[in-house]
MARLUMDREN-458044 format. One line per 5 residues: number of its first residue (from 1); their letters; for each residue x, y negated, z of C-alpha. Coordinates in nm, 3 decimals, padded with zeros to 5 digits. Layout:
N
NUM = a = X,Y,Z  ...
***
This chain:
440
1 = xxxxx = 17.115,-09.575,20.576  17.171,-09.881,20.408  16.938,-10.142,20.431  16.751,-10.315,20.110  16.669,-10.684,20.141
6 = xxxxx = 16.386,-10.608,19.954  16.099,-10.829,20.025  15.805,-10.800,19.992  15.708,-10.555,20.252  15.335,-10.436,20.173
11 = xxxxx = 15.281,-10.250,19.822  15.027,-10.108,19.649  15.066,-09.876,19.331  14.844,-09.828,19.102  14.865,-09.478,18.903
16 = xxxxx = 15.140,-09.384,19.225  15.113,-09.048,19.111  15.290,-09.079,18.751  15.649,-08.958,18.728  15.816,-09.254,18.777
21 = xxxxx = 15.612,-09.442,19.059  15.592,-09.125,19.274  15.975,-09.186,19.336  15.961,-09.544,19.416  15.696,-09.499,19.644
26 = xxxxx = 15.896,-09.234,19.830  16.223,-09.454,19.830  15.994,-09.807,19.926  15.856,-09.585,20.224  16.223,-09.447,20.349
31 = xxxxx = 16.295,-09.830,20.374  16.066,-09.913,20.554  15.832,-10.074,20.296  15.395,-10.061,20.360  15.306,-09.853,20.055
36 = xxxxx = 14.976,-09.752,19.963  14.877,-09.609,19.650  14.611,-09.457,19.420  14.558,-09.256,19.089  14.268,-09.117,18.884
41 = xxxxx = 14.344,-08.770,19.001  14.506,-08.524,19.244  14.806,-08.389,19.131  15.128,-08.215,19.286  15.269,-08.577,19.287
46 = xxxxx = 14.991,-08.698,19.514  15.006,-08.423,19.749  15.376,-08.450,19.760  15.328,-08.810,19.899  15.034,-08.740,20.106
51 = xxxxx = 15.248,-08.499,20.318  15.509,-08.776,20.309  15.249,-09.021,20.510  15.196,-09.228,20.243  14.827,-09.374,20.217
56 = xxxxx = 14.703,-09.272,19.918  14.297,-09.235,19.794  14.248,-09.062,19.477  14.044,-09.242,19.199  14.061,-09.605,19.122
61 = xxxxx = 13.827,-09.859,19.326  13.857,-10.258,19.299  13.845,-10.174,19.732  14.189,-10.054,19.748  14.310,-10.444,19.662
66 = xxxxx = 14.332,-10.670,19.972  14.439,-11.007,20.032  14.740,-10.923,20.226  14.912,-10.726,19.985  15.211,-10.902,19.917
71 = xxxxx = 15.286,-10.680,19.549  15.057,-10.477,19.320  15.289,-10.212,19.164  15.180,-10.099,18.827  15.277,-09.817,18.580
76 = xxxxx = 15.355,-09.894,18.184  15.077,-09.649,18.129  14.829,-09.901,18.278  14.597,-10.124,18.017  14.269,-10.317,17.989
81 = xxxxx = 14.085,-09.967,17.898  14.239,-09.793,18.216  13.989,-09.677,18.450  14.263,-09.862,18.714  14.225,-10.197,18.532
86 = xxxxx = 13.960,-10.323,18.794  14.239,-10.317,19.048  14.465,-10.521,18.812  14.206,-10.789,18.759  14.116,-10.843,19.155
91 = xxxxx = 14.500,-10.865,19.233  14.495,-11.140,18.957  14.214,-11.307,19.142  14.381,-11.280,19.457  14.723,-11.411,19.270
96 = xxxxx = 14.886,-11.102,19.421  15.201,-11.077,19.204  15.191,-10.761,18.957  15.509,-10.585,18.856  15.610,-10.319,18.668
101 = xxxxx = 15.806,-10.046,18.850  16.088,-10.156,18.654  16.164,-10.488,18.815  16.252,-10.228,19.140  16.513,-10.083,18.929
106 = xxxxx = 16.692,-10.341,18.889  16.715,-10.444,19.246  16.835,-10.083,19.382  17.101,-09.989,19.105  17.258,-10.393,19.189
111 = xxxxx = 17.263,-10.218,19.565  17.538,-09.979,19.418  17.674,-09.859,19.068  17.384,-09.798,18.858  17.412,-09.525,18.638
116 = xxxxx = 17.121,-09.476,18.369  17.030,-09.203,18.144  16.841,-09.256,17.875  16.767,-09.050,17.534  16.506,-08.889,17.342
121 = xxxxx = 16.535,-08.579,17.476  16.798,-08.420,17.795  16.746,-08.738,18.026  16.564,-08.556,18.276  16.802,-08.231,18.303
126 = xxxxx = 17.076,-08.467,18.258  16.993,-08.701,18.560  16.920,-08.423,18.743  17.274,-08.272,18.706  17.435,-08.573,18.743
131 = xxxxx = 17.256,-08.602,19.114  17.342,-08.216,19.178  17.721,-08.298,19.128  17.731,-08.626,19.307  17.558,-08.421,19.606
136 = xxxxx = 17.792,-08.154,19.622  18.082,-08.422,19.619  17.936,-08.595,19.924  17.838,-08.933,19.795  17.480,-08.913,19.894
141 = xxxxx = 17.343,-09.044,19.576  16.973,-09.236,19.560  16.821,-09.069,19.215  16.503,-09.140,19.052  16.456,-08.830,18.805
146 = xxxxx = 16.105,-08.754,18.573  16.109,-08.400,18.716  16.100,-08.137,19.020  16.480,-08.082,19.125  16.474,-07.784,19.343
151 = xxxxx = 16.789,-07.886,19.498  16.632,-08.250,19.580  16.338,-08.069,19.695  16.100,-08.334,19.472  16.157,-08.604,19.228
156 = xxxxx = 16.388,-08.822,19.422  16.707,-08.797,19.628  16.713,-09.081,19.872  17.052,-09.140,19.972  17.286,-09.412,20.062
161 = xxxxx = 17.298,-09.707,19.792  17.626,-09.660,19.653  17.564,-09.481,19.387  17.168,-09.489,19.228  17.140,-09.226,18.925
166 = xxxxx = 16.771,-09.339,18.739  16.641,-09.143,18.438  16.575,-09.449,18.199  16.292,-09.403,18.010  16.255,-09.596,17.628
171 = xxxxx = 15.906,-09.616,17.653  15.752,-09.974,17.682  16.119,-10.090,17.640  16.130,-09.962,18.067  16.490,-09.896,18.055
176 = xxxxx = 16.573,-10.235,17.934  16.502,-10.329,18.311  16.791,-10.127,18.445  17.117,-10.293,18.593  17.380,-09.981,18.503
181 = xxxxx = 17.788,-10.016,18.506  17.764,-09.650,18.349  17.500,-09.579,18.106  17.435,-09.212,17.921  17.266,-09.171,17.569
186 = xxxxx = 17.165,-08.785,17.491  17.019,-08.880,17.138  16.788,-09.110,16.982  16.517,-08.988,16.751  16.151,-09.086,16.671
191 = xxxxx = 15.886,-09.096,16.931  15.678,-09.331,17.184  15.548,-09.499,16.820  15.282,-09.662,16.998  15.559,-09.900,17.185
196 = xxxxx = 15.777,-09.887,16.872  15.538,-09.893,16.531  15.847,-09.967,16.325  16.010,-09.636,16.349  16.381,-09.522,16.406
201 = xxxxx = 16.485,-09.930,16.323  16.287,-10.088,16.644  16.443,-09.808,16.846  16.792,-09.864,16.785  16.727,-10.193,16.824
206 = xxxxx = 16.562,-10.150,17.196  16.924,-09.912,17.219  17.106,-10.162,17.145  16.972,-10.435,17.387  17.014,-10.088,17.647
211 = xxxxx = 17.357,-10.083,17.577  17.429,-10.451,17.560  17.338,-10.435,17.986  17.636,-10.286,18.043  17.889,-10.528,18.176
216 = xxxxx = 18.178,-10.649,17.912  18.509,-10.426,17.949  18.385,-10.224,18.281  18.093,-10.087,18.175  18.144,-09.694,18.060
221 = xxxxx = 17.912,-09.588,17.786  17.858,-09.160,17.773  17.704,-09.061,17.415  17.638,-08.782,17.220  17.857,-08.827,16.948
226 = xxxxx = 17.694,-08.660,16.642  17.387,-08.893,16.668  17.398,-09.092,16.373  17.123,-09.334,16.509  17.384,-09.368,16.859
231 = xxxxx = 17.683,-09.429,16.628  17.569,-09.708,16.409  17.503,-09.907,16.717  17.736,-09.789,16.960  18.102,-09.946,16.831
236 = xxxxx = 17.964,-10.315,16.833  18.039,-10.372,17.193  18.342,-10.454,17.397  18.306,-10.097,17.655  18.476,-09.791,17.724
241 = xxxxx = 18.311,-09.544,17.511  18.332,-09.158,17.611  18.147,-08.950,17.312  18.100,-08.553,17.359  17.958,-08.341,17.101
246 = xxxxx = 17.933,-07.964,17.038  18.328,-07.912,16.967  18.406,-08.077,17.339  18.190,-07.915,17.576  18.309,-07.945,17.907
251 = xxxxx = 18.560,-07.603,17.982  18.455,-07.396,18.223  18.045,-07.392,18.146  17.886,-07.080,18.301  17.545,-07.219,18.348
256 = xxxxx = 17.235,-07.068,18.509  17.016,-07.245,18.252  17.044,-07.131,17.852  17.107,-07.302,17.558  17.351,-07.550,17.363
261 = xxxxx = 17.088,-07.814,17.450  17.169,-07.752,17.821  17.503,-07.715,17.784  17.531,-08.052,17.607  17.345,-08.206,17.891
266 = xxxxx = 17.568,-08.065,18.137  17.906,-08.207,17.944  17.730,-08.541,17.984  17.708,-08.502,18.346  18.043,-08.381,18.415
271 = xxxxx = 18.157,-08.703,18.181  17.998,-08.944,18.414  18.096,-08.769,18.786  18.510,-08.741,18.577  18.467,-09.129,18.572
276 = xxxxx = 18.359,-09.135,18.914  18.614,-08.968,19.037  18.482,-08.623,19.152  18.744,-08.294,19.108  18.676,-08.078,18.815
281 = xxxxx = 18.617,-07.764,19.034  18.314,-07.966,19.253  18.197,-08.066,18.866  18.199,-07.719,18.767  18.080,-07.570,19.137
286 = xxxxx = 17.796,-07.788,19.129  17.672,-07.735,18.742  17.725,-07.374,18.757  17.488,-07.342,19.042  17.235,-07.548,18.896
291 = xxxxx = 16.849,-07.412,18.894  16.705,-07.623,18.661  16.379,-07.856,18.670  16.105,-07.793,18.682  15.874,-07.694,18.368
296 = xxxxx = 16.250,-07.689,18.175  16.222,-07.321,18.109  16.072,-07.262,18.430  15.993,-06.922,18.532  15.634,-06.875,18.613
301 = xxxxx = 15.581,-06.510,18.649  15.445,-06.191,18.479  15.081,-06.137,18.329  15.070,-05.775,18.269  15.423,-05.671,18.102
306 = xxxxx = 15.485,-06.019,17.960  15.726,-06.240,18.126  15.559,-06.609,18.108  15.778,-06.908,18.106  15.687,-07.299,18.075
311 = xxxxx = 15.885,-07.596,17.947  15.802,-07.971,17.911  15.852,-07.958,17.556  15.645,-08.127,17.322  15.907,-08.261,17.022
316 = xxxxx = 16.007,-08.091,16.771  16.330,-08.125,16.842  16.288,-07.980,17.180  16.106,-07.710,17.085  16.343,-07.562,16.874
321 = xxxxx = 16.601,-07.619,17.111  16.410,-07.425,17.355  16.323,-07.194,17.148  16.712,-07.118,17.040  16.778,-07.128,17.420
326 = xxxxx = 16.556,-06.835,17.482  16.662,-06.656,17.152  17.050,-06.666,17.331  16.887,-06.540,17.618  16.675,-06.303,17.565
331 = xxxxx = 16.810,-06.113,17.254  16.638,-05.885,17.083  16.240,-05.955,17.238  15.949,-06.044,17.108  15.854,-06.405,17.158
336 = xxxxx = 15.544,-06.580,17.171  15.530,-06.954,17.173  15.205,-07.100,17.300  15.195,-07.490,17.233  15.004,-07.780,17.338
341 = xxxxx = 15.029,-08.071,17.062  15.039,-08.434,17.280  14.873,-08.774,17.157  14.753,-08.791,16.801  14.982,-09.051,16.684
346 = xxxxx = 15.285,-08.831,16.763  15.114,-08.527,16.660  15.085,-08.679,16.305  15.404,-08.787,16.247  15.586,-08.496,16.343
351 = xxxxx = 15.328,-08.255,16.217  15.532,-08.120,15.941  15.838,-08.032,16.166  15.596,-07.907,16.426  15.474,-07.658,16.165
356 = xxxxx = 15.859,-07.576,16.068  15.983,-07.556,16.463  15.683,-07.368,16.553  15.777,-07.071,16.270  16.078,-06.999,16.442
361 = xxxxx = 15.924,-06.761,16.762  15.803,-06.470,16.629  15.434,-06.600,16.711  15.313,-06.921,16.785  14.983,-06.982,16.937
366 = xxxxx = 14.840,-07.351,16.931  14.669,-07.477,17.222  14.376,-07.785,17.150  14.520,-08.144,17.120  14.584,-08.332,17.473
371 = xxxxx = 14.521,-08.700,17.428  14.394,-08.960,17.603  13.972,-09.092,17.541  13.994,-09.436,17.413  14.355,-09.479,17.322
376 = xxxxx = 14.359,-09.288,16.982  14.024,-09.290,16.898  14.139,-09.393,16.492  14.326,-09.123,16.421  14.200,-08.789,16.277
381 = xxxxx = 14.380,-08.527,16.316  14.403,-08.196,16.543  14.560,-07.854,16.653  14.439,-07.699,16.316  14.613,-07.929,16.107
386 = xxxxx = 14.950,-07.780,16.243  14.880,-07.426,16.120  14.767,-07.610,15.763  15.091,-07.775,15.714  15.251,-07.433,15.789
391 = xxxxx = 15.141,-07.343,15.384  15.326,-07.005,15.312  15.408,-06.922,15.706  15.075,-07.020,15.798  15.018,-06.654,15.918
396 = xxxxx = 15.277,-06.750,16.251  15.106,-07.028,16.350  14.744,-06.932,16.503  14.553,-07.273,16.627  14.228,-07.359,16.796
401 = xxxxx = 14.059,-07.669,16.865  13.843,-07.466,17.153  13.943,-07.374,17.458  13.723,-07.089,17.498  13.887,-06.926,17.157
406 = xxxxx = 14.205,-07.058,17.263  14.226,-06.815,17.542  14.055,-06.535,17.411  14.348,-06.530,17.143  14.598,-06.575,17.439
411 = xxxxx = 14.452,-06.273,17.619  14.467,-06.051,17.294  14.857,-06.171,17.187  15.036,-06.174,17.517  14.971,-05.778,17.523
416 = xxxxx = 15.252,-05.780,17.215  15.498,-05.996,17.382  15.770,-05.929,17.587  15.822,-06.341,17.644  15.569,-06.598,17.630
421 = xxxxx = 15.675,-07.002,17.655  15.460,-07.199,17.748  15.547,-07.615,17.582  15.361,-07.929,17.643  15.353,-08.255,17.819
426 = xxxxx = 14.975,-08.208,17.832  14.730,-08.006,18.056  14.790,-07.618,17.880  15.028,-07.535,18.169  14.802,-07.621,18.469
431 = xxxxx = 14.530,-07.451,18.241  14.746,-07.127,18.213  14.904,-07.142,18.609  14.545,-07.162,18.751  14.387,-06.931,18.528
436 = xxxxx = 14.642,-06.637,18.551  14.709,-06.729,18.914  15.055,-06.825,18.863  15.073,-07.134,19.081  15.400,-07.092,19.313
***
């Protein structure tokens, strides 16, 4: 294993439990790094690193700070009302440096050929394939993906340094702190408005600069090609462009996991391992045997006769993509889409394409609003306005602010329903999984 000349050498993380710190803490630790960590709660994230020897208390202390730390490593989600911020402030008065997990990034992919995926929705599923093929071709590839890869067994792949695959993630401008020589846009649409209150403008513009760290001439740039918002920014730069769309799909597709979505995602990948080098039948080997991610249309189990399924979705993009994807799939059953909105701010300016995209099951069942205390506190808005906007299809879309009446519904509808999706980023699928016993 190839050694990082990474100093320094005793780390703390703060929030280590979040997607994207979990799997620098696991790569810091396979080389060799002190790491110690903490977050507000206990999650499959924190065990995972617990059982990886990684010292880790749960719940946020001023304590866990010490004088010989050499680095305090911080998520984006951290600020001045974070139960966490306590740490932050007695690492300030111990002039421990604090960085964002971002600044790591940089040093690993300039270890290697970066290659960063980045998008409104598809980054994770597309990282993860991109890891799955550069396995199965034998270049023992480091990747850093936002989601449980069976085949990596966790979140991570720790590898050998030629070749670092990291799911770049536009919010709080993160993946503006990547080093790539390959770089992979799915879409770009609306969202994280709380680091981008300009809208669609601001993001292409944070694109753009995304883009513009690919080096002059070498640098390959993969991109869905249909994206209007990807091709009035894309041509400005002096790169090799390779754009896929619906009408080039890689040849050969027979994928395990359903949908156009998916198989977009997996013409991406191929894209990027074809400029790597890797045969078309290891591409195609590789893709084909793909399981998925978990919570992307992950099977869960059965309660009673209905099969229960759960997906990360929480866009209205994605959720009629996922929705399609099980339509393909499972022809000619009954559907029921149960629905968590996430964050207020996002929840109001999608709501009336969350009320359209919501229509298209056969039922939709709205869970109460996830957000977090203190960060929204000015907006008004909740799960019941989603069923309002519906107007004339309001009768599709059933929503409840309480949890108690939320499940009572749940218990009553999933007796008519031969398929039952379960979409959020929030806390509805932990809810569901402990309540019907469907924890794996």
């Amino acid at each position: 294993m190839k050694h990082i000349n990474l100093k320094p050498k005793k780390v703390h993380f703060i929030g280590i439990g979040g997607s994207a710190l979990n799997y620098l803490a696991q790569i810091l630790k396979a080389y060799e790094f002190e790491v110690s960590g903490c977050d507000l709660t206990e999650s499959e994230n924190t065990k995972l690193l617990k059982s990886k020897n990684i010292d880790l208390s749960i719940g946020h202390s001023s304590d866990h700070i010490t004088k010989d730390l050499d680095e305090v490593i911080i998520s984006s989600a951290i600020t001045e009302k974070s139960p966490a911020w306590s740490e932050v402030e007695k690492a300030k008065s111990f002039k421990i440096p604090i960085v964002k997990r971002t600044a790591y990034w940089q040093k690993l992919m300039r270890c290697g050929k970066g290659i960063a995926i980045s998008g409104t929705h598809g980054k994770t599923t597309t990282t993860a394939m991109i890891g799955v093929i550069l396995q199965e071709a034998g270049f023992d590839p480091t990747v850093m993906v936002g989601g449980f890869v069976p085949e990596f067994g966790g979140t991570v792949r720790i590898g050998k340094l030629n070749y670092i695959v990291v799911e770049a993630d536009e919010y709080d401008r993160a993946f503006l702190s990547t080093a790539p020589q390959i770089s992979v846009i799915t879409n770009i649409d609306a969202d994280h408005l709380d680091s981008y209150p300009q809208g669609l403008p601001e993001i292409r513009q944070a694109f753009k600069k995304f883009i513009r760290l690919l080096p002059a001439k070498t640098g390959i740039l993969i991109a869905y090609g249909k994206d209007p918002n990807i091709r009035q920014i894309a041509k400005s730069f002096d790169l090799k462009y390779r754009f896929y769309d619906e009408d080039n799909l890689w040849p050969g597709l027979k994928l395990k996991v359903p949908g156009l979505h998916n198989r977009l995602n997996a013409t991406a990948a191929a894209r990027v391992a074809h400029e790597l080098g890797v045969e078309h039948k290891i591409i195609l080997k590789a893709l084909n045997n793909f399981s998925g991610v978990v919570r992307r249309q992950e099977y869960l189990g059965k309660i009673g006769q209905a099969e229960i399924f759960d997906d990360y979705a929480h866009l209205p993009q994605e959720i009629e993509a996922t929705v399609r994807a099980f339509r393909e799939k499972f022809l000619n059953k009954k559907i029921l889409t149960v629905f968590q909105p996430h964050q207020k701010r996002r929840t109001q300016e999608n709501l009336e394409e969350l009320s359209r995209v919501l229509t298209l099951s056969d039922q939709s069942l709205v869970a109460p609003l996830y957000f977090v205390a203190g960060r929204e506190d000015d907006i008004e808005i909740s799960s019941m306005d989603i069923a309002i906007a519906t107007h004339d299809q309001s009768s599709k879309i059933i929503a409840y602010n309480d949890w108690q009446l939320f499940f009572q519904k749940f218990d009553e509808l999933i007796k008519s329903y031969d398929i039952v999706i379960i979409m959020g980023a929030g806390d509805l699928s932990q809810k569901v999984k402990e309540m019907y016993n469907l924890t794996k």
